[in-house]
TIBAVEX-5981 format. One line per field, with one value per residue (C-alpha): residue number from 1; x, y, z. Coordinates in steps of 0.05 Angstrom, whole numbers, plus 5000, padded with zeros to 4 digits. Example, Ala and Ser with C-alpha at 12.3 -4.5 7.8 and 13.67 -1.06 7.14 Angstrom:
! residues 2
seq <- (1 2)
px <- (5246 5273)
py <- (4910 4979)
pz <- (5156 5143)
***
This chain:
! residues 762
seq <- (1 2 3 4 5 6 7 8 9 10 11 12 13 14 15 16 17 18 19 20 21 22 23 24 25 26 27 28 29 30 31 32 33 34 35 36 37 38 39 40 41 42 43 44 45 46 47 48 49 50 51 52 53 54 55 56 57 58 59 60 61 62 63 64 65 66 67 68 69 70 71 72 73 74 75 76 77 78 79 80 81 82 83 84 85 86 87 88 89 90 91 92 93 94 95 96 97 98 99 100 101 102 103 104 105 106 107 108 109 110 111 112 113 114 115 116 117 118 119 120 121 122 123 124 125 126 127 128 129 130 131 132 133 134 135 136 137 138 139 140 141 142 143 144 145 146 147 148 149 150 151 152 153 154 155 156 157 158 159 160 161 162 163 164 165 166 167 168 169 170 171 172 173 174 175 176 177 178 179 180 181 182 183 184 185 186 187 188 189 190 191 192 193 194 195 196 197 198 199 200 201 202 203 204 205 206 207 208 209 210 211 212 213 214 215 216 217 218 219 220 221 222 223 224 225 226 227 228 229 230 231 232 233 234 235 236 237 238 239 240 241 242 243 244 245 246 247 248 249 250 251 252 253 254 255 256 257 258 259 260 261 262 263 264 265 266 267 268 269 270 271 272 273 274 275 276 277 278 279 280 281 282 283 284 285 286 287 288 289 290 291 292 293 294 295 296 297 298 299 300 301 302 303 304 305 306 307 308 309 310 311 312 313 314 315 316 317 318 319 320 321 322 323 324 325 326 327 328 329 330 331 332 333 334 335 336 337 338 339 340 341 342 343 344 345 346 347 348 349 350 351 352 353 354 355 356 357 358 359 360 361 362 363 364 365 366 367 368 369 370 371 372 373 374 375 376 377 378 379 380 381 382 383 384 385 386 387 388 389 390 391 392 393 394 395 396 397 398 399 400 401 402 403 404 405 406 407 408 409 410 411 412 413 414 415 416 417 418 419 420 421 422 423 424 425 426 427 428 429 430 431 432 433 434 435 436 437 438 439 440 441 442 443 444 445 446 447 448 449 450 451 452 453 454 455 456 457 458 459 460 461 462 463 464 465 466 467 468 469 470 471 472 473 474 475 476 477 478 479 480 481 482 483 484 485 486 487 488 489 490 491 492 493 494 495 496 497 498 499 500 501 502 503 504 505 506 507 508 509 510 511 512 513 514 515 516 517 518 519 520 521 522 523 524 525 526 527 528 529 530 531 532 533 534 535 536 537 538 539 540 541 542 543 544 545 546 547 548 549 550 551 552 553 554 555 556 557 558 559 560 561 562 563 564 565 566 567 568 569 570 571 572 573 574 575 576 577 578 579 580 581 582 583 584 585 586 587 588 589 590 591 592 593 594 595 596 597 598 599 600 601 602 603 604 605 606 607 608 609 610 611 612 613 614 615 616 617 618 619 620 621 622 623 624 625 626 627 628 629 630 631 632 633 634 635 636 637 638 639 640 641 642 643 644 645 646 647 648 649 650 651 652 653 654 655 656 657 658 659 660 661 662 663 664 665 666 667 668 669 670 671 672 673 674 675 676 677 678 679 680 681 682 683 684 685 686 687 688 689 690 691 692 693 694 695 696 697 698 699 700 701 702 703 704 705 706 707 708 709 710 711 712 713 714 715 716 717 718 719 720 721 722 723 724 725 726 727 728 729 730 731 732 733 734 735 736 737 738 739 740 741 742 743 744 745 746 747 748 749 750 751 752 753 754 755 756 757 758 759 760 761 762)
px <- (6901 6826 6828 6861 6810 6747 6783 6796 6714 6699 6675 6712 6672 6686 6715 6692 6622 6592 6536 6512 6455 6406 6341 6325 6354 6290 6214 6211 6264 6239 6173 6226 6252 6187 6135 6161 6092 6085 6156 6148 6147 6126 6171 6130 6162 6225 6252 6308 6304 6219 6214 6197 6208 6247 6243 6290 6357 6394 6465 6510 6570 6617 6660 6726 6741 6820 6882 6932 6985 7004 7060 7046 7101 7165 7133 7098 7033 6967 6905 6840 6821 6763 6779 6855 6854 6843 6807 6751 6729 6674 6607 6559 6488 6438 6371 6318 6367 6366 6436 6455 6513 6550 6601 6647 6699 6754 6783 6783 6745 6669 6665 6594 6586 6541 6515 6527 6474 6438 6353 6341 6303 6326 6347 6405 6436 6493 6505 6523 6479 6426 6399 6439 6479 6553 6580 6625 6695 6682 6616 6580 6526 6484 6452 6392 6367 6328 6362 6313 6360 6417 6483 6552 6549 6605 6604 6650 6653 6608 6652 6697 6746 6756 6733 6811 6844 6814 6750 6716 6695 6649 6579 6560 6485 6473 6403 6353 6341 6388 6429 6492 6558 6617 6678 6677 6726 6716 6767 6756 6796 6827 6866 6912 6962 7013 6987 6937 6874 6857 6917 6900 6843 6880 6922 6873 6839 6897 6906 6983 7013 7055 7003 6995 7077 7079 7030 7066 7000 7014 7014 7056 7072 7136 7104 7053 7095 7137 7080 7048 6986 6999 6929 6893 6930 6911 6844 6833 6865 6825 6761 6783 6800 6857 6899 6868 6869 6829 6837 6854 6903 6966 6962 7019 6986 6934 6907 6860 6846 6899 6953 6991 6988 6941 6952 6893 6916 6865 6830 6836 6855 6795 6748 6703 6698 6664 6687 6655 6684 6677 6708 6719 6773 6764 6769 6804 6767 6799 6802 6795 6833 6838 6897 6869 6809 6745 6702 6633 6591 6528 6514 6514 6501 6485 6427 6434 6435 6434 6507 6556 6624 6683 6755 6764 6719 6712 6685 6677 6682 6626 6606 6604 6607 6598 6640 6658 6724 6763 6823 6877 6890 6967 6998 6960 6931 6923 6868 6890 6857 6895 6872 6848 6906 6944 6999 6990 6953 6940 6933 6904 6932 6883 6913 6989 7056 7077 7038 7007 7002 6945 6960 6987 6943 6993 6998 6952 6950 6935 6947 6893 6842 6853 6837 6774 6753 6765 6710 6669 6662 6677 6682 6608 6599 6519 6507 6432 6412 6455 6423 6466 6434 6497 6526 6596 6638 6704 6656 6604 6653 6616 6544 6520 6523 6467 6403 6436 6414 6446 6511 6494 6534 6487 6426 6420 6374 6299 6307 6243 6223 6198 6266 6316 6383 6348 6320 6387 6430 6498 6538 6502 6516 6596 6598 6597 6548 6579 6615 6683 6669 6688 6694 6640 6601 6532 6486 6509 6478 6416 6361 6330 6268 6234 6249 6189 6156 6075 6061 6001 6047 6044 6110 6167 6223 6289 6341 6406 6468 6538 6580 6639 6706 6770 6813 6788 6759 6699 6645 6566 6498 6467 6527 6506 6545 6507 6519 6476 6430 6353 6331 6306 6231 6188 6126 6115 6083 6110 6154 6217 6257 6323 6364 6434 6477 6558 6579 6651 6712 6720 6678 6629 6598 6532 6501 6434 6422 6359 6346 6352 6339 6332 6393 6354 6406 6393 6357 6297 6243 6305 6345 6390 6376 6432 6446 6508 6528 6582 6563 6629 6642 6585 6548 6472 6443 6365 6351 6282 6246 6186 6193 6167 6211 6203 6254 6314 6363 6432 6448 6521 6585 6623 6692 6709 6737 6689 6632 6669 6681 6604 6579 6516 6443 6394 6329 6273 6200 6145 6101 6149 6168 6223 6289 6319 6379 6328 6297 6360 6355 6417 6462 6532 6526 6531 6590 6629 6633 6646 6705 6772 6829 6890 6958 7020 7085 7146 7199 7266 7319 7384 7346 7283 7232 7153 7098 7038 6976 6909 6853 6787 6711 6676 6653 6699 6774 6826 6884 6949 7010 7083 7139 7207 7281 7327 7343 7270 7223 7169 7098 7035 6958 6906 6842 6771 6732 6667 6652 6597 6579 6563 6625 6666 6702 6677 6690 6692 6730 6749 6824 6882 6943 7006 7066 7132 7201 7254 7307 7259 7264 7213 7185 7165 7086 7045 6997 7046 7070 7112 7086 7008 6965 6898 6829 6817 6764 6750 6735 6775 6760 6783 6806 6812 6888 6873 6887 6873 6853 6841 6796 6814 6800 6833 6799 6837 6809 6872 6853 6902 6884 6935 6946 6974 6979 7011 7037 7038 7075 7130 7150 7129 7169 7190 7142 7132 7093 7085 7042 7046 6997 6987 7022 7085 7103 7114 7149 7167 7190 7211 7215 7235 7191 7235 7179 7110 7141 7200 7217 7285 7266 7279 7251 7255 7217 7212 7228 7271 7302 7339 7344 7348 7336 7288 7203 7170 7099 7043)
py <- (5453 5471 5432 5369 5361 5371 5299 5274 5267 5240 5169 5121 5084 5027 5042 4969 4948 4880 4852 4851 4888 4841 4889 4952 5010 5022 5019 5090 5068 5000 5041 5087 5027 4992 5046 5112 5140 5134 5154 5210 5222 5280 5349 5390 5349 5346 5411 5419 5460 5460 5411 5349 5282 5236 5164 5115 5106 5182 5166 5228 5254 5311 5338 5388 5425 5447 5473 5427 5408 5345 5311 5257 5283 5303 5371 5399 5431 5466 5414 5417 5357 5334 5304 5324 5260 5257 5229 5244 5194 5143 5156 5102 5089 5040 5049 5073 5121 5201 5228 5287 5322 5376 5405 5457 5505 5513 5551 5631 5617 5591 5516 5471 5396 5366 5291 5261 5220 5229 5230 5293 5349 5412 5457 5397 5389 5421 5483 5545 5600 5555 5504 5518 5570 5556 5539 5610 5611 5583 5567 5502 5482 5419 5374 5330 5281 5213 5155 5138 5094 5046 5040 5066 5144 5204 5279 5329 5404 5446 5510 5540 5489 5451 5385 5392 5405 5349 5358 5283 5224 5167 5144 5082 5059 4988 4961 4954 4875 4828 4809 4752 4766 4787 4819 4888 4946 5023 5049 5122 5139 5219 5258 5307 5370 5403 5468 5511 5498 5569 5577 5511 5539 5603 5572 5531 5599 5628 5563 5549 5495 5461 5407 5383 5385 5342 5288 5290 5308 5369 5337 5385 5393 5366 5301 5294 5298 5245 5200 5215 5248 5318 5324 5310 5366 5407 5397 5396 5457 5485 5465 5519 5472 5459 5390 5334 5322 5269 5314 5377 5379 5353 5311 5297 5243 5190 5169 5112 5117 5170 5125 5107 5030 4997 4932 4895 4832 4810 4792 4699 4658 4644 4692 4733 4810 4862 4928 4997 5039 5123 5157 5228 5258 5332 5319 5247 5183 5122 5045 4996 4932 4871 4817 4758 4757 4785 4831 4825 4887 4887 4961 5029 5095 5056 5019 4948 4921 4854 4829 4829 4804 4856 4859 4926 4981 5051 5104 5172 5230 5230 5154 5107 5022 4968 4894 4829 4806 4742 4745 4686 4624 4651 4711 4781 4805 4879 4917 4980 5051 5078 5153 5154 5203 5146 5182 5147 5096 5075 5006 4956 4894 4837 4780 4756 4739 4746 4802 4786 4856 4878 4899 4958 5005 5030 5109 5148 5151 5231 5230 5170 5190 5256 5225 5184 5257 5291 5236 5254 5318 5360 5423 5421 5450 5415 5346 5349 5294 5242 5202 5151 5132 5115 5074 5071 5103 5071 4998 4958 4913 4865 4873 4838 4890 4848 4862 4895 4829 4823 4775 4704 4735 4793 4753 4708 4651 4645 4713 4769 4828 4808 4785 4828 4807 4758 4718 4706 4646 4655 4628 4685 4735 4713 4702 4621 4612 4665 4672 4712 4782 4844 4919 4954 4999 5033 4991 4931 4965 4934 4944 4885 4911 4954 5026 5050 5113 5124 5147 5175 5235 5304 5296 5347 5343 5396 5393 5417 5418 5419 5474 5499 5540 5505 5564 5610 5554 5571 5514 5520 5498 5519 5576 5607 5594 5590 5669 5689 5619 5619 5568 5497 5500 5435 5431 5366 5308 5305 5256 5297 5282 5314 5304 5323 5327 5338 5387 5395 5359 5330 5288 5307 5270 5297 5297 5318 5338 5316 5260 5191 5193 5127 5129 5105 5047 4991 4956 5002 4985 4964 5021 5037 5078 5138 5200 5209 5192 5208 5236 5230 5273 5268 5232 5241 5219 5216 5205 5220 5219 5234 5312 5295 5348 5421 5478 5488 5436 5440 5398 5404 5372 5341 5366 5414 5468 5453 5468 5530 5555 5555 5488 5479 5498 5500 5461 5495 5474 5524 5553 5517 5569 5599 5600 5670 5656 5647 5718 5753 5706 5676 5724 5700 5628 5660 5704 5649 5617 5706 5718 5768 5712 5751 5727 5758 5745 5791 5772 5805 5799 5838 5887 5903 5881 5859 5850 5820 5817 5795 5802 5764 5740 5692 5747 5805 5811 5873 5862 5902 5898 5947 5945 5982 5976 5996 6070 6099 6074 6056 6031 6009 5980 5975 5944 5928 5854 5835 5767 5775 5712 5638 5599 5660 5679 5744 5805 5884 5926 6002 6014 6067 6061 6100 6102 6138 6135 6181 6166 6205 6290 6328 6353 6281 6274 6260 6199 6163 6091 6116 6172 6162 6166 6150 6117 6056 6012 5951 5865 5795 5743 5670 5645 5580 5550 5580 5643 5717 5775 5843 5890 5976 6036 6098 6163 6191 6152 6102 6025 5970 5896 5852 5773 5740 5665 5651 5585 5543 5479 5458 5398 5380 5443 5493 5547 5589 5665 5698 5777 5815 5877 5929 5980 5931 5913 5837 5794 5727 5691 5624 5599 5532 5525 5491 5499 5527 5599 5603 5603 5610 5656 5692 5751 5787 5847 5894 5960 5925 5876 5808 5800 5734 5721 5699 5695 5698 5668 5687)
pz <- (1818 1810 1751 1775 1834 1786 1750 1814 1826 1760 1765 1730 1673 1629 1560 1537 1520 1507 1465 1391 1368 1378 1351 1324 1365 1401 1385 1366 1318 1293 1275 1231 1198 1190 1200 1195 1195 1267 1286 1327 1400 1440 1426 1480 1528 1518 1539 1584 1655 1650 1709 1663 1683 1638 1646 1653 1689 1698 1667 1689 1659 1680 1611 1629 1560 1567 1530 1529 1495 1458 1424 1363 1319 1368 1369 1417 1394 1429 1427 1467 1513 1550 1625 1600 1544 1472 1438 1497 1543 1520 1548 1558 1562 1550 1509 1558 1600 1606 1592 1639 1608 1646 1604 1639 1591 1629 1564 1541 1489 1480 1465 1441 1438 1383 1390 1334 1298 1365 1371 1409 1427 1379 1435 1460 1391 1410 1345 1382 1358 1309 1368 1435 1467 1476 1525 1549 1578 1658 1645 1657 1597 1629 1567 1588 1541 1539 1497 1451 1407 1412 1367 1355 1357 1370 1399 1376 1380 1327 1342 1283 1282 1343 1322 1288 1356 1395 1412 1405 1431 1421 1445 1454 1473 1485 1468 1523 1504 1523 1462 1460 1496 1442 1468 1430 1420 1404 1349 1337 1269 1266 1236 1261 1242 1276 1245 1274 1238 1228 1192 1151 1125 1114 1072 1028 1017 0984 0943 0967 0934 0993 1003 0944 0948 1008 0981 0916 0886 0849 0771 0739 0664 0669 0706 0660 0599 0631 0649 0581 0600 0569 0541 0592 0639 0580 0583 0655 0652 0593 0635 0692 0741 0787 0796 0816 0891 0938 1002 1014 1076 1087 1150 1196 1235 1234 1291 1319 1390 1401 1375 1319 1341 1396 1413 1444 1479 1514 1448 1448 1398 1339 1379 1347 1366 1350 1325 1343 1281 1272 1229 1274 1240 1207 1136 1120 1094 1108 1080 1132 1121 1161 1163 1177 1134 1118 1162 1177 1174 1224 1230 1188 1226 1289 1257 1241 1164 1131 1149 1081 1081 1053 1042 1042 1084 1064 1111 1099 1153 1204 1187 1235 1226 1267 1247 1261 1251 1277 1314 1291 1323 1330 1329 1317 1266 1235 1225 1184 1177 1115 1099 1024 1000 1018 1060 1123 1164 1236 1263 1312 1335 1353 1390 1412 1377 1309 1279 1211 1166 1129 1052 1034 0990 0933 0917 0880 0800 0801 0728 0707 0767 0722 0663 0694 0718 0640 0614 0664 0642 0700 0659 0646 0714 0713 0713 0741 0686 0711 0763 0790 0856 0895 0849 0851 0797 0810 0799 0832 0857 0896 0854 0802 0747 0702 0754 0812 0862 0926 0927 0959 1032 1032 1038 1095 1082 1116 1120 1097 1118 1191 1207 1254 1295 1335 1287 1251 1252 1287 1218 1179 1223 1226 1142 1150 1086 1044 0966 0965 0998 0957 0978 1010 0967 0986 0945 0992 1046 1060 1116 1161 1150 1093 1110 1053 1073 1077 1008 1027 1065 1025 0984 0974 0931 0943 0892 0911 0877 0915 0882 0898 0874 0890 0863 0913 0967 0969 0981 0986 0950 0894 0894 0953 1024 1084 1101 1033 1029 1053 1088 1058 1085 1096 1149 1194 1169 1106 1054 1038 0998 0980 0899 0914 0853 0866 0818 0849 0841 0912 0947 1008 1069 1077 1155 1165 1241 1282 1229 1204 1127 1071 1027 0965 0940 0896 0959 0942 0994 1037 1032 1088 1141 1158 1181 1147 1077 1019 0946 0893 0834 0790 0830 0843 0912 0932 1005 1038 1107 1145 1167 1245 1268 1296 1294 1256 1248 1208 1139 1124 1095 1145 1113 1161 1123 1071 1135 1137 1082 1063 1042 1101 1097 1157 1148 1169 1206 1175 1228 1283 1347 1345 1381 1398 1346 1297 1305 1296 1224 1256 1251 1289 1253 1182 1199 1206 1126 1102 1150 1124 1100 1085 1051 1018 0980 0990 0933 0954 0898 0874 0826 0876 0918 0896 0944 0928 0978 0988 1036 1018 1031 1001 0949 0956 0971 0961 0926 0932 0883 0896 0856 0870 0859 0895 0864 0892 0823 0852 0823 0864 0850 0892 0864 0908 0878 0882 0845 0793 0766 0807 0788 0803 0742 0731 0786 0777 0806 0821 0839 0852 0797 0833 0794 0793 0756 0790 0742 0683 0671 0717 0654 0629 0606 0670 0683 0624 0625 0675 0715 0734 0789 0762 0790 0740 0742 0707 0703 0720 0681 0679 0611 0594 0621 0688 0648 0686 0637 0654 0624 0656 0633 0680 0693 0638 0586 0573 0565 0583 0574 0612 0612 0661 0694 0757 0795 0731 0756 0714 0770 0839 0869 0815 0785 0727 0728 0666 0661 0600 0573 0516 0558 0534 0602 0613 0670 0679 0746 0766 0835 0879 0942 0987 1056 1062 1073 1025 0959 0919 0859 0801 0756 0694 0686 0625 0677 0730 0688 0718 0800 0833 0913 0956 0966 1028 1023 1082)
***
């Protein structure tokens, strides 16, 4: 009841802006675009409960964090809500205003909002325990700001995982000038699971196979010797690396706006709209495509760009575009968000009648994006000397491959670097003098206005490369997760400038907090400006900015699991104050990438029963094996990790070997084959072929080598395990998943022999 009369006072608000940008998002920002030099404004006085005096119009807001529950699949399923909807509700504000922000947890749990892409003082960015406290079960956090900027932004939780549950909504912040009337939608893209996302993550750390199962994406042996790509699984393989895979989770829904489908009527015949695009969703890109023709992009990361016409729009997670499109003369026409695993979509409808279907985008090649990978030499595990500058692997379509110019559409005539929005003709801005558009690609950004830094600034250059281990999910930079990672250092007042190089197998969108940076394209002086931006495979990105900062501010992929599972550095002010996280060297923040992840599998079958278990860190885990049948024989190892070497192939250990065979004399040889209880100690080490040796020596001298490979793929659900060693011992086992949890199976094992039955798989 308390609950319902806290909505009951909320003020209704609008959920539908109007106007085109029609200038730079501000004059603090048109100096970052044309001047950054003298982008700065003042940090002493922007703190929050010191009595200071923001100006502008005070633009209040009143945020109820809840459990709820939700139902997009015929399932019902815990979410969290703010003001009892999802996505959250819109907030708006115009350039000029002061945001007040009360944000009440009505949950058990602590809660944080970050505002994404947002210009604000460090202390409201919103990451519990690196800039701002969170916000504690029944506890009120108020956020005051001033809206320095205008665009297409989004908020979203920054705690553990639940940005997955619910916990978004857009921003939008209209430009203080006046700017023509367009009618203009917000369509926040998402995904969503019925799983909890804890145990998500759980499961990608024990590298279960289901997913790749659902999205038919596992690229077996028996599938590759069908589709005749046999060698190339074998070297992939041979390079240490698992199958080919575009995303990592197995998504039940995709949403826009909440929905499968929206259907906006009220869009007229031939009228031109415009589109408020964010991708908010946890860990999917999507492909935008729209039915009735091209669209028109205006805006990237809430600053506007030289308009370009595309068929197709990709946006990664965390991105955010602004288009044009046209809605048809009759009937309505689709605009589809299709996730870029390709196993679903959601939709908007623009207009009335007969509904007019954007293409469908046909099913992953696993096998030749495999291939594509194999010549890019993934196995070499350091590509630092390729430099590609965001071009596009797949192709520049839409460039002009001979000297990288700008397509006629992406240059509007009359136009040089003093032009913006207002200056513009109406036919460039809607694509009327234009060639055929092609699909978006990051060299067709373009900025209105050069976006060159002061080269007389002190420079700095960070090199980073993005690292990870898929096998063990493990993500981070330079092999170190957040928990073990110093911090990047720069001081104020200087050019940094940051050489990323992807050294992983999936792709990453990068955010930087606190900052706009130039994503150095093939515009060069007109470089985009961002805050967000992908790197592929391979790929080698350079962005830069002016360091007019203070504090600590977070740089992270925007993958959440990757975010968890280590892959985020905090960028740090030299001789800047300060925060009381950051003398305790941030201690709760970096618990959260090294947390205990434990799995199992319990095979029962007619001969005996084998449990296997696992409980790990990013560097550690214990492992537990027990065999027994059903006459009392027993065996059971215990074995401590710790990973040695940066790619994680290499870890010592120190174990417990407990055996016993009842059905042998009482005067049999102890610590034996088949009587022991010894202390070993010893190495892992990946072979090549995903292959796991093992190097022991016991305290009674005896040595023992042992090979063994497990979940080798034969076809999309059926496995093959294989273990043998010089003690002559050697088992091999077959087994069906039929769900995420079960398995029909079967064994042979050279002291239990043949048992068939059933695996349970935690």
């Amino acid at each position: 009841m308390k609950l319902q009369l806290y909505f009951l006072l909320l003020i209704p608000f609008s959920s539908l802006a109007q106007g085109i940008h029609s200038k730079h998002i501000s004059k603090v920002k048109d100096s970052l675009l044309q001047k950054p030099t003298s982008y700065n404004y003042s940090l002493q006085s922007r703190e929050v409960n010191t009595g200071t005096a923001y100006k502008g119009k005070k633009v209040e807001y009143d945020l109820y964090v809840s459990d709820t529950l939700v139902n997009f699949t015929g399932k019902h399923r815990h979410a969290i809500a703010i003001n009892g909807q999802i996505p959250a509700p819109i907030l708006e504000f115009t350039e000029g205003d002061t945001a007040i922000i009360r944000v009440h947890n009505f949950m058990n749990m602590e809660t944080s909002i970050h505002w994404h892409g947002i210009l604000l003082p460090n202390k409201e960015d919103g990451v519990p325990y690196l800039t701002t406290s969170p916000v504690e079960p029944g506890e009120t956090f108020t956020f005051t700001f001033p809206l320095i900027q205008s665009g297409t932004y989004w908020y979203h939780s920054h705690t553990m995982l639940q940005e997955q549950s619910g916990l978004y909504g857009s921003i939008i912040i209209h430009p203080a000038q006046a700017e023509p009337v367009l009618k203009e939608y917000v369509l926040l893209l998402s995904d969503w699971t019925d799983e909890n996302p804890h145990q998500v993550l759980r499961y990608l750390k024990r590298g279960g196979e289901w997913y790749a199962i659902k999205k038919s994406a596992l690229q077996s042996y028996g599938e590759a010797i069908a589709a005749g790509y046999l060698k190339d699984k074998l070297k992939q393989e041979w390079q240490r690396l698992p199958a080919m895979d575009v995303s990592d989770v197995y998504y039940n829904k995709f949403l826009m706006n909440g929905q499968e489908k929206n259907y906006f009527k009220d869009a007229k015949p031939g009228e031109v709209i415009r589109l408020r695009i964010i991708n908010g969703s946890a860990s999917s890109y999507f492909n935008l495509q729209y039915a009735n023709s091209y669209m028109r992009v205006i805006s990237a990361d809430g600053i506007n760009v030289t308009p370009i016409s595309v068929n197709k729009l990709e946006i990664a997670v965390a991105e955010t575009y602004d288009v044009l499109i046209t809605v048809p003369q009759t009937g309505a026409a689709e605009l589809r968000a299709t996730s870029w695993d390709v196993m679903g979509y959601s939709s908007a409808y623009f207009g009335n009648g007969t509904i007019m279907s954007a293409p469908d985008i046909p099913r992953l090649n696993y096998f030749k994006m495999m291939r594509e990978m194999g010549g890019m030499n993934m196995g070499s595990r350091g590509m630092e000397g390729m430099d590609m500058k965001g071009k596009d692997p797949k192709g520049m379509k839409g460039m002009d491959m001979k000297d990288m110019k700008m397509q006629p559409d992406t240059v509007p005539k009359k136009m040089d670097k003093s032009s913006n929005m207002d200056e513009m003709s109406m036919d460039n801005m809607l694509g009327m003098e234009m060639t055929m558009p092609g699909e978006f690609n990051y060299n067709r950004l373009r900025s209105l206005h050069s976006t060159t830094l002061d080269s007389t600034l002190k420079s700095r250059e960070i090199k980073l490369s993005l690292t990870g281990n898929m096998l063990r999910y493990v993500w981070s930079f330079d092999y170190k997760t957040l928990s073990v990672a110093d911090k990047i250092l720069i001081r104020q007042g200087e050019r940094v400038r940051f050489v990323l190089t992807n050294n992983t197998m999936m792709r990453h969108p990068m955010h930087l907090h606190g900052h706009f940076f130039r994503f150095i394209n093939s515009q060069d002086d007109y470089s985009p400006m961002k805050h967000t931006f992908d790197i592929r495979p391979m790929e080698t990105v350079t962005i830069e900015f002016e360091a007019n900062e203070e504090r600590d501010w977070f740089f992270h992929c925007h993958i959440l699991y990757h975010m968890m599972s280590g892959m985020a550095r905090i960028v740090s002010y030299e001789g800047s104050e300060q925060n009381e996280f950051a003398k305790t060297g941030y201690k709760k923040l970096k618990k959260e990438d090294n947390a205990l992840y434990p799995w199992y599998d319990l095979s029962v079958h007619t001969q005996g029963a084998w449990l296997s278990g696992n409980i790990s860190t990013n560097k550690t885990a214990l492992e537990f094996e027990g065999r027994a049948d059903w006459r009392g024989d027993f065996e059971t190892e215990t074995h401590l990790l710790r990973y040695l070497d940066k790619p994680q192939f290499l870890a010592f250990y120190v174990g417990y070997d407990n055996r016993q065979n009842k059905t042998l004399p009482l005067f049999n040889e102890s610590n034996s084959k088949d009587n022991r209880r010894v202390f070993d100690a010893g190495f892992y080490y990946l072979l090549p072929l995903l292959i796991r040796s093992e190097w022991r020596v016991d305290n009674t001298g005896r040595l023992r080598l042992q090979l063994e490979r497990r979940d080798l793929p034969l076809s999309n659900n059926f496995f093959f395990d294989w273990r043998i060693n010089t003690d002559k011992e050697y088992t091999v086992n077959f087994r069906y998943m039929v769900s995420k949890h079960f398995s029909i199976s079967t064994n042979y094992d050279s002291d239990y022999k043949w048992g068939t039955g059933l695996t349970w798989h935690y």
